[in-house]
N, C-alpha and C positions, 0 to 999 in steps of 0.2 A: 634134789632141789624141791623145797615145797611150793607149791602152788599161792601163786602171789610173790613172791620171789623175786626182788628186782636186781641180783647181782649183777647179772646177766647184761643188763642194759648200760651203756655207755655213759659217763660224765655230762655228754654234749646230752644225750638222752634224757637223762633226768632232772637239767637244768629245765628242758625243752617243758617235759612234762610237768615241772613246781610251775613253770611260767602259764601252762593253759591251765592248769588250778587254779591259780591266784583270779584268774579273767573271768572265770566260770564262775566262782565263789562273788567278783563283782557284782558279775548279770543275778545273783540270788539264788545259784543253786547251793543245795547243802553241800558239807564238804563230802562227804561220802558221793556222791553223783560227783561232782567235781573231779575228784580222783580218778573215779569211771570214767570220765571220759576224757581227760590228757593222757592216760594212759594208752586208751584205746584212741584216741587220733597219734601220739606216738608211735606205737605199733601198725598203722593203717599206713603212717608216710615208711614208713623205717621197717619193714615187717617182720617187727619184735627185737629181742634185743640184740644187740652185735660181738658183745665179750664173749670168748671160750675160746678152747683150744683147739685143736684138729682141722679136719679138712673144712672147706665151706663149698661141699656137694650142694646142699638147701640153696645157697647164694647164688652158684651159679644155674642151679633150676630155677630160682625168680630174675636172675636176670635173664634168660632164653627166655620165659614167659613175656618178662615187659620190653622186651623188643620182639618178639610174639605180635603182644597187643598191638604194640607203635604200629607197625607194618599192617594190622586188620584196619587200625582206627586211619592210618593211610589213604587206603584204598577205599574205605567206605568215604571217605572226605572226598574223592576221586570223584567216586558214582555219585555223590549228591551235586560235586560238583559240575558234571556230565548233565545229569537230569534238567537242574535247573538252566544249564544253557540251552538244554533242547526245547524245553519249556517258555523260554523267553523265544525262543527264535519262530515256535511255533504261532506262538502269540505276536509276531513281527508281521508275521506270516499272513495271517487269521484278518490282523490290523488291515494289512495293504489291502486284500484283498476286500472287506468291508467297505474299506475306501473306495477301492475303483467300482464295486458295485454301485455304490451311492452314487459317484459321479456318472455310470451311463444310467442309471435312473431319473437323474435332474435332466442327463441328454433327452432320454425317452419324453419328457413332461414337456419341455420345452418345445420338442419337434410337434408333441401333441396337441402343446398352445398355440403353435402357428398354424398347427392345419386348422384350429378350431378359428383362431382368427380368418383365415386366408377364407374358409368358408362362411363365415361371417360376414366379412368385408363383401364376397362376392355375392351371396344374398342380398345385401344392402342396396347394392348397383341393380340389381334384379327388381330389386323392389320398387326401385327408381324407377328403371322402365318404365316396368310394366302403368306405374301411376303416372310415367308421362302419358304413355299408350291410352290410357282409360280416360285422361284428361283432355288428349285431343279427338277423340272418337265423340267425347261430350258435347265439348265448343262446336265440332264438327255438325253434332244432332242440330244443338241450336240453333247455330246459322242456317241451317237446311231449314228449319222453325220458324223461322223470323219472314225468310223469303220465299215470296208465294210462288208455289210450282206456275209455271207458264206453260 
């Protein structure tokens, strides 16, 4: 069979493949690339033609391969699937804990503003005193001032 050779390929085949030429030749490729490539997405779904006689050893080594594949692509959907749950969960994780640090830090600030108050506050009264103290020690002088020692 010479090269290029379409006996080989099925009815259903080369309906397939006029039909992705006719689409290609729309989009504006020449006809030669056109034919290139229904041929080769034909072959790529179908891998290559299906007519002839004899055993179909080739057939069944591509299909052990694509349930092969199926089973990797599987299990790789598995571990990404795995991944990104551990992923979120960490990040659940990361979250709360962020959280509750922020919340004993607003506790810490708060505690902090009332000691700064509560010492404030009792400054304040202190201050009072004392400017009671200094106020009657004064009036005190002056009356002592006014009336003559005897």
């Amino acid at each position: 069979m010479p090269r290029g050779d379409k006996s080989s390929y099925t009815d259903k085949q080369k309906r397939q493949a006029e039909h992705i030429e006719e689409s290609e030749k729309d989009e504006g490729r020449s006809e030669a690339a056109a034919e290139r490539i229904a041929w080769a997405t034909v072959n790529k779904q179908d891998g290559g033609g299906k007519k002839g006689g004899g055993t179909r050893k080739a057939t069944k080594k591509m299909a052990k391969k694509a349930t092969t594949k199926k089973a990797v692509k599987k299990s790789a959907t598995k571990k990404t699937a795995k991944k990104t749950a551990a992923k979120k969960a960490s990040k659940k994780a990361a979250t709360k804990k962020a959280a509750k640090k922020a919340t004993t830090k607003k506790a810490v600030r708060k505690s902090a503003a009332k000691k700064v108050a509560k010492k404030t506050t009792t400054g304040k009264a202190t201050k009072k005193a004392a400017t009671k103290k200094a106020a009657k020690k004064t009036t005190a002088r002056k009356v002592a001032k006014k009336t003559p020692a005897q």
